[in-house]
N, C-alpha and C positions, 0 to 999 in steps of 0.2 A: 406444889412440891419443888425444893429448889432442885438448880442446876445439878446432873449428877452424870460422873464419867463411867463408864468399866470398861478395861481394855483386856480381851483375849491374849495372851502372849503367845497362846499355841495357835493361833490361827492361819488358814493354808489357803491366803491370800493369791487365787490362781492367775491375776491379770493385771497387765501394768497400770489399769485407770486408776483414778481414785473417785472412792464410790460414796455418795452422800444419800444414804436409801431411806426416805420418809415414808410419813405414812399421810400425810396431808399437806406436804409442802415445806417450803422455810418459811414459818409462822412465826417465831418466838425467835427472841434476843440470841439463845444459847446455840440453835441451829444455825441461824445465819453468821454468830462468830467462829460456825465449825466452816461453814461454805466459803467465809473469805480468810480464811484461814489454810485452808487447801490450795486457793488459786493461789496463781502465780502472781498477780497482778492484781491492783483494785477492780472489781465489777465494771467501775465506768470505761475499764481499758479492755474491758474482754468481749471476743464474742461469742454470740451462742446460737444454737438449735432445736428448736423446739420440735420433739416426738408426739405428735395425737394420736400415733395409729390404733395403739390399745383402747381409744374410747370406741372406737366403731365395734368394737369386739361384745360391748356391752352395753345390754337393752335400757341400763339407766341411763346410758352418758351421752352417748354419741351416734351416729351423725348427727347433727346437727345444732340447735345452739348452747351445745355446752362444750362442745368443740370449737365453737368459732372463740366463745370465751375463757379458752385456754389456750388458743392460738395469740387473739389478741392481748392477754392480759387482762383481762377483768370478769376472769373467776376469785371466788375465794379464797383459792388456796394460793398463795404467793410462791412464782416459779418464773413465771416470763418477765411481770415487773419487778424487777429487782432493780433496776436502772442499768441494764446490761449497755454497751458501744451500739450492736446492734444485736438484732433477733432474726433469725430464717427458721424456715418449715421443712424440715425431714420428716416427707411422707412415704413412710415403706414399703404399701404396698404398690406404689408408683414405680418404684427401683429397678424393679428385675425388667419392666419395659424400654428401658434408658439403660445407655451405655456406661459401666463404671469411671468413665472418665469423666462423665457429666456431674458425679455425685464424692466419687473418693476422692478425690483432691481439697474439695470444700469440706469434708467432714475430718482430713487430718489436720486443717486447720485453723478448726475451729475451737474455741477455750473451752469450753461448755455442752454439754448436752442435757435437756431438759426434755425428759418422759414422763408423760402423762401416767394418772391411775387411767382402769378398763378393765381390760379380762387379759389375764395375764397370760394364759396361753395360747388366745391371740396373738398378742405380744412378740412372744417368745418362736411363732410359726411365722411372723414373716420378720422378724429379725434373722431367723436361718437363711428364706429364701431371699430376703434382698441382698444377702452378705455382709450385715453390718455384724452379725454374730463373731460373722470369722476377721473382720477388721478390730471390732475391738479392743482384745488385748494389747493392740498395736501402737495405741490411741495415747498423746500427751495433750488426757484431757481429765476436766471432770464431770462425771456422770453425776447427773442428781435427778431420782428417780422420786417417784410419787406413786404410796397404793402399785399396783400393778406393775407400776414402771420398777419399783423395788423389787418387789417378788419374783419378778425374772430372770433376777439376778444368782436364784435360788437354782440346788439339784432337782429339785421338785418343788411344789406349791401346795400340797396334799388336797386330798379328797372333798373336800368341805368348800377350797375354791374356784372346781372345776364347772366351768359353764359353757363357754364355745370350746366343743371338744374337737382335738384336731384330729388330721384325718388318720396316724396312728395310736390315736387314741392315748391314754393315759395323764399322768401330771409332770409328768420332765418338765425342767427348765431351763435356763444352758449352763448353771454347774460354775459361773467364775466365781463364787465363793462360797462357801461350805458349810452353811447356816440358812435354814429356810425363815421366811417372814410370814406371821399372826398379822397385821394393820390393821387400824382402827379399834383397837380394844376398848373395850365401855364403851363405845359410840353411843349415843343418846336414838339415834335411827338406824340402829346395827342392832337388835335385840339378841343375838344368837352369840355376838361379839363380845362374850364374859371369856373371863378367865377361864373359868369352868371347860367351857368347850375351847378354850386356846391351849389345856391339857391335853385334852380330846385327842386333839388337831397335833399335839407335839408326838403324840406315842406313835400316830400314824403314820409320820413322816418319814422316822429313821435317818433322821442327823440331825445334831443341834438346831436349835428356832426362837426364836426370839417373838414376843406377842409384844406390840406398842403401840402405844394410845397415839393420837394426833399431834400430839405436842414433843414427840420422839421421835430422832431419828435414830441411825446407825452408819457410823464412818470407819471408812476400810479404805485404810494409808498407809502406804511401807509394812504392807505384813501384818499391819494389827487393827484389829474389829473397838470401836468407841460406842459408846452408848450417849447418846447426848440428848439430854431429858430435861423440861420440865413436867412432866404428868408420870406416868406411869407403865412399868414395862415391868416383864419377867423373860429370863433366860429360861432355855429345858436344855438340857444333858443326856445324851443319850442315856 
């Protein structure tokens, strides 16, 4: 399917970042001309941060080696090799042990952040407690999240992608933009991952959502939501 935009004009873009939310990575042409198209700089000038904490969250991914090859760069899903300046590891659940002096200063100065998929309310539970929740908005940077790393970005994640349930339970997520995320739509080893149930999955949420195949993401810059596709997505409406 070729390249295709749609831009929200009404969108209530809560946080200064700019947000590059995949569902499998920067894989294709059209996602990576949205990602350096965002930065300030070319790639080989910027640095970044790579987020794994979400994979521990989830019995498919992580600990261990599909952690380590997302850490290193040599998973499937293109995020840490992009050919960044350099690469560091922001491990969250590490944070709240260490002093914010040891960690805030390097994460306001870093170009880039790069989160991993996992379990999203994982995610989204120690992104509260190690404080980067509350640093974010703050942030002149871009986030570009993957799976999980996207969907946190959500008021919720609805019912369908609840797994490590946190300890007040429910599907919150932290709310900087205003539209939940469906990812991996038609996956070839997601059987459940039809349209069909990414309806389902929209009525239950109770705010706009958007379902997106692998080859989709979503950019939120200056206020407005892009769709940047070659495969396949639907909006839902409340």
């Amino acid at each position: 399917m070729p390249h295709q935009n749609s831009k929200n004009p009404n969108s209530n873009e809560k946080s200064g970042l700019k947000l590059l939310l995949t569902s499998a990575g920067v894989n294709n042409h059209s996602i990576h001309h949205a990602l350096v198209d965002m930065l300030d700089k070319p790639i080989e000038d910027c640095t970044a941060l790579c987020i794994p904490t979400a994979m521990y969250g989830h019995p498919w991914v992580g600990p261990g080696v599909k952690a380590w090859e997302f850490i290193t760069g040599n998973a499937e899903n293109p995020m840490v090799n992009l050919g960044w300046k350099s690469v560091g590891i922001l491990e969250l659940t590490a944070l709240p042990s260490i002093g914010k002096e040891r960690w805030v200063p390097l994460v306001k100065e870093t170009d880039v952040l790069l989160v991993s998929g996992g379990d999203a309310l994982f995610l989204n539970h120690w992104m509260r407690e190690s404080g980067l929740a509350e640093l974010l908005p703050s942030l002149n940077a871009v986030y570009v999240g993957m799976s999980a790393g996207s969907m946190v970005m959500a008021p919720k994640i609805g019912e369908e992608f609840i797994g490590w349930l946190p300890p007040a339970g429910g599907d919150a997520a932290l709310g900087l933009v205003d539209f939940a995320m469906f990812p991996h739509l038609g996956h070839e080893l997601l059987p459940d991952n039809t349209l069909e149930n990414a309806e389902k999955w929209a009525e239950g949420v109770s705010v706009p959502g958007y379902a997106i195949d692998d080859h989709t993401a979503i950019k939120v810059s200056n206020g407005e939501v892009e769709v940047i596709s070659e495969g396949q997505w639907k909006r839902f409406n409340l």
